[in-house]
C-alpha positions as CSV (number, residue, x, y, z in Angstrom):
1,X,5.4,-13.3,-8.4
2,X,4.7,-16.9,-7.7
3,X,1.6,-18.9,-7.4
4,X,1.3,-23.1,-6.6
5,X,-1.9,-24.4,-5.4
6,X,-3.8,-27.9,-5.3
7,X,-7.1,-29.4,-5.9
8,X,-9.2,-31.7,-3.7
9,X,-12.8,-33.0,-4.9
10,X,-14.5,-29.3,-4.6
11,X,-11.7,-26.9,-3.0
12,X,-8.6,-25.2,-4.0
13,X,-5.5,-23.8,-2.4
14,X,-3.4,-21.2,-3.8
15,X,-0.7,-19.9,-2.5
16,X,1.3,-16.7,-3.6
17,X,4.8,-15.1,-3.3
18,X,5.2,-12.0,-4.7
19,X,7.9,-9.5,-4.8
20,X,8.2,-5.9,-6.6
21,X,11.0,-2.9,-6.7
22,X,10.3,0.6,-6.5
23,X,12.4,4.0,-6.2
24,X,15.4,3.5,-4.1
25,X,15.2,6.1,-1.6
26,X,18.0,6.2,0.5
27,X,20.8,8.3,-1.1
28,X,22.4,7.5,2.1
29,X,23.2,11.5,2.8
30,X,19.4,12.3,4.6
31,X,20.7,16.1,6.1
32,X,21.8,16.9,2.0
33,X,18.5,17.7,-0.2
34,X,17.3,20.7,-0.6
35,X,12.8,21.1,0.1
36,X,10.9,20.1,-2.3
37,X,8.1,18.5,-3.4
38,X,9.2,15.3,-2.3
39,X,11.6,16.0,0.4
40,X,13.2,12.5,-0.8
41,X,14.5,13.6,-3.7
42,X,17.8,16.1,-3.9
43,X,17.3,18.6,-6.6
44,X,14.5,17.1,-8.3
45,X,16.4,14.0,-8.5
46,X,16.8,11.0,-7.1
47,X,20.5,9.6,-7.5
48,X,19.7,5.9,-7.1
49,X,16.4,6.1,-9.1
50,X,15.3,3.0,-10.9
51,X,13.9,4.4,-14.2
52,X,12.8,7.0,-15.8
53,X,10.8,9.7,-13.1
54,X,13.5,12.4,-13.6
55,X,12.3,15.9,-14.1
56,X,8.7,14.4,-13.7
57,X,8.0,15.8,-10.1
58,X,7.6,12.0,-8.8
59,X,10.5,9.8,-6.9
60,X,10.9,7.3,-10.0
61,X,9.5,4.3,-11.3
62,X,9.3,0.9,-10.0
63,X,8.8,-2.6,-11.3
64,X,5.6,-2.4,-10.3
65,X,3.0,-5.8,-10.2
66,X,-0.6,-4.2,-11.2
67,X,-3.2,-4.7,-8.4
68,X,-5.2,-7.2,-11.3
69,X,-2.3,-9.9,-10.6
70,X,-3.1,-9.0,-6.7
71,X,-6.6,-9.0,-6.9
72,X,-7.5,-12.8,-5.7
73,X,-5.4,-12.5,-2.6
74,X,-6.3,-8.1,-1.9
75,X,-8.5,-5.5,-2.8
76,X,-7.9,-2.7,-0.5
77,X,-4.4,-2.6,0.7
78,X,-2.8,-2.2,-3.1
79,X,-5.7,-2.4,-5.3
80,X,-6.8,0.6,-3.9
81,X,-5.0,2.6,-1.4
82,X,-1.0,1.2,-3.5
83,X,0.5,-0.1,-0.3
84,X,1.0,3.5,1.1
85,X,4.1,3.7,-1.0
86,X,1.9,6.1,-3.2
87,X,2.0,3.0,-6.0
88,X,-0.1,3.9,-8.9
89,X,2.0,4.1,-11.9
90,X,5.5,2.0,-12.7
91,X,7.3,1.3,-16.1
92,X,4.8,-0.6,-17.7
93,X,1.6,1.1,-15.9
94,X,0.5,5.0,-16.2
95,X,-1.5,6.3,-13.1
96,X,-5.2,4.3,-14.4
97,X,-6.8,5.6,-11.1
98,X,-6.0,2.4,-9.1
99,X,-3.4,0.9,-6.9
100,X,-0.3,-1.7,-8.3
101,X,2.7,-3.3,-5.5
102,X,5.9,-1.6,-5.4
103,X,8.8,-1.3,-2.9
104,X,7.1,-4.4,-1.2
105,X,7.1,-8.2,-0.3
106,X,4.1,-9.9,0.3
107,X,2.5,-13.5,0.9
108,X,-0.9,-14.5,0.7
109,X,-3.3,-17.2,0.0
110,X,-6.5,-17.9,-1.1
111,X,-9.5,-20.6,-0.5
112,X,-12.4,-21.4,-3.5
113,X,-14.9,-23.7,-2.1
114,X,-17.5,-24.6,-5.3
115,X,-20.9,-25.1,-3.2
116,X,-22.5,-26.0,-6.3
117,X,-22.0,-26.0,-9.9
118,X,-22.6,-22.7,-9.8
119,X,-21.5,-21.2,-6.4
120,X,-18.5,-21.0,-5.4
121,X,-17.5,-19.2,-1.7
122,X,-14.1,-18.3,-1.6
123,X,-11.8,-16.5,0.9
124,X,-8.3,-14.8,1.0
125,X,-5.4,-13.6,3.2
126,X,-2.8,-11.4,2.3
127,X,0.4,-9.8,4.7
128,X,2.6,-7.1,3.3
129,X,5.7,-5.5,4.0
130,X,8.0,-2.6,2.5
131,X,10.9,-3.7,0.6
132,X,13.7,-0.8,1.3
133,X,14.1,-0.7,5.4
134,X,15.2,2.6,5.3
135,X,13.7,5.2,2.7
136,X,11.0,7.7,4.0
137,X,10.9,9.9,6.8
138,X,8.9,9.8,9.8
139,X,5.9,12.1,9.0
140,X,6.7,11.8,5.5
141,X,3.3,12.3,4.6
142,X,0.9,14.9,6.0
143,X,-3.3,14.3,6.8
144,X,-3.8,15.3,3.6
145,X,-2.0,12.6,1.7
146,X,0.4,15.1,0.8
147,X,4.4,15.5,1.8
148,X,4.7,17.7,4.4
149,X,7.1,19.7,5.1
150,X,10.2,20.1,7.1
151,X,8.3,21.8,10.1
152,X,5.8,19.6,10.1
153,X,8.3,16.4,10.1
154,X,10.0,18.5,13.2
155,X,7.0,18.5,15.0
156,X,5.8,14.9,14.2
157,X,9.2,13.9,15.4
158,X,8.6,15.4,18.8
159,X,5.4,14.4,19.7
160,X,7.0,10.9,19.4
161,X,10.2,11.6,21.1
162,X,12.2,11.2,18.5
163,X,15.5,13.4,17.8
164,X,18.3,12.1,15.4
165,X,20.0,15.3,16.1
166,X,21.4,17.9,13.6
167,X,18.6,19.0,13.0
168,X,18.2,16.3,10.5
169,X,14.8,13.9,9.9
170,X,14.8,10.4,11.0
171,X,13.6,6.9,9.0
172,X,10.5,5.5,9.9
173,X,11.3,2.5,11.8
174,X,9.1,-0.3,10.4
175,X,8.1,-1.3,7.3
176,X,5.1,-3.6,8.1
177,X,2.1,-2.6,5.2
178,X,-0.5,-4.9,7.4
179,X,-2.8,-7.8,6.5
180,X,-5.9,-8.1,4.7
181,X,-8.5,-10.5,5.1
182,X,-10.9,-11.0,2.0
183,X,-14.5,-13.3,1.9
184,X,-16.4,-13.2,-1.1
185,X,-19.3,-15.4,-3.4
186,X,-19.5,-15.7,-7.1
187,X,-22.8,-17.1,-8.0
188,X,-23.7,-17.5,-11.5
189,X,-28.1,-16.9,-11.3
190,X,-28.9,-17.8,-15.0
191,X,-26.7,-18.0,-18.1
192,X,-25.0,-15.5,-18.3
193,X,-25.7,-13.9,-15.2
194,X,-22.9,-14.0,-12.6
195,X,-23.5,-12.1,-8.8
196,X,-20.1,-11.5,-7.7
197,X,-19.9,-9.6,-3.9
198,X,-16.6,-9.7,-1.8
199,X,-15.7,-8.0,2.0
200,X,-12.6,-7.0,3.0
201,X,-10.9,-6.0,5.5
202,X,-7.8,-4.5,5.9
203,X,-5.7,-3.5,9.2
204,X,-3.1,-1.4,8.0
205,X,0.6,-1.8,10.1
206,X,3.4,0.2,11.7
207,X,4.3,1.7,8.5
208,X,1.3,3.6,8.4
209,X,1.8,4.7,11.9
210,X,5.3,6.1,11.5
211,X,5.1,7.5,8.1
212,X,1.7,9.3,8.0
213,X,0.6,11.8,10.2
214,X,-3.4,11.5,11.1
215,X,-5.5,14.7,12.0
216,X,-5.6,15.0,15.3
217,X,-8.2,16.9,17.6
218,X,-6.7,20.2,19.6
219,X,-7.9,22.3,21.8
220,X,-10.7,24.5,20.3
221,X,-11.7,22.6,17.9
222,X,-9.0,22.6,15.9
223,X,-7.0,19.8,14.0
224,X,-3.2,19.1,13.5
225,X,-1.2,16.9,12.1
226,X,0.2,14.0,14.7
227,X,0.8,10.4,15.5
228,X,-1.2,7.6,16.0
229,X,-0.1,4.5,18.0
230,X,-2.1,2.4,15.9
231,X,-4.7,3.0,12.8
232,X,-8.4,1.9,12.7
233,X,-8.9,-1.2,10.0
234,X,-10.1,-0.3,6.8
235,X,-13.6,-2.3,5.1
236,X,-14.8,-2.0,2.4
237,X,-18.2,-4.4,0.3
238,X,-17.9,-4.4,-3.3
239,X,-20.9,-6.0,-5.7
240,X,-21.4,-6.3,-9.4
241,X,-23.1,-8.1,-11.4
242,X,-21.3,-9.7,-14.7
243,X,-23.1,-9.7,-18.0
244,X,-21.6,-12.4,-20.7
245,X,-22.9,-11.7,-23.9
């Protein structure tokens, strides 16, 4: 991860590269592992796993970068929802009930704009994409978060049109995460009272489209997993107020 920035009377620019590993996927022999939890993995293991995730259920462990290093340029797309590539514990982070980058690239910047001594407006961008090109399955992921299974992968796979043949599964093409934009205020209201609120809005990409099924509506009432051709954006307002004692 990389940040550079500059200052001009009362704004600042700061740009930001960052970069982080996660498990390697792609054993490069998709029609050889046996169902499981994580249809991914080949006997509970993964061959080409970076760390230690053996044994544990989970596809391994990346060099993860926790979402508090992110948190200027994002808030939903890692911070809370871990990219989509289920990032919420690496070698150096336990599953703390948020988000953290893995198996991604990402670029972003962000704008702080000091209105006053103390009030600053600020804004932020940020544009992600997965790391490993080829690594999950189309329909990897079932509506409810979990993996699904090899039937339901069939049957995500036709409703796109999509048959690799042997009766094997298929890598989801594109590994766009999305964008998010962020707009927020920091305003300190006495000594040692700080209003902090920030918006933002998220608009998740192709990945999302290809790798997770949505709940779709059937006849009678019913619901099914199924593909979208594009996702709604995600928003989300977050306030606090920040007590220095």
């Amino acid at each position: 991860m990389a940040e550079m920035g500059v200052m001009a009377g009362p704004s600042k620019i700061t740009l930001m590269w960052a970069q982080a590993n996660g498990p390697v996927l792609n054993d490069n022999n998709i029609f050889s592992r046996t169902q499981g939890a994580n249809p991914n993995v080949t006997n509970g293991v993964n061959p080409k796993n970076y760390g230690l995730a053996q044994g544990t259920g989970r596809p391994g462990y990346g060099w993860g970068i926790d979402a508090e290093n992110l948190n200027p340029y994002n808030y939903l797309m890692f911070g809370v929802y871990g990219g989509g590539n289920q990032g919420f514990y690496g070698l150096f982070l336990n599953d703390e009930g948020k988000g953290m980058m893995e198996d991604a690239y990402a670029f972003g910047a962000h704008v702080d704009y000091a209105v006053a001594s103390n009030l600053n407006v600020w804004g932020s961008y940020l544009w992600a994409h997965r790391l490993e090109a080829a690594g999950n399955f189309m329909g990897m992921f079932a509506n409810t978060g979990q993996y699904a299974t090899a039937t339901e992968r069939a049957a995500f796979r036709a409703q796109i049109g999509v048959n690799p043949g042997n009766g094997g599964d298929a890598y989801v093409p594109n590994g766009y995460i999305g964008w998010e934009l962020g707009l927020g205020i920091d305003w300190k209201l006495l000594e040692g009272l700080t209003l902090r609120t920030r918006y933002a809005y998220w608009q998740p990409g192709d990945w999302f489209t290809y790798a997770y099924q949505a709940i779709m509506p059937q006849a009678g009432g019913w619901t099914a997993n199924g593909c979208l051709s594009s996702r709604d954006a995600i928003q989300a307002f977050e306030g606090s107020l920040l007590i220095d004692f």
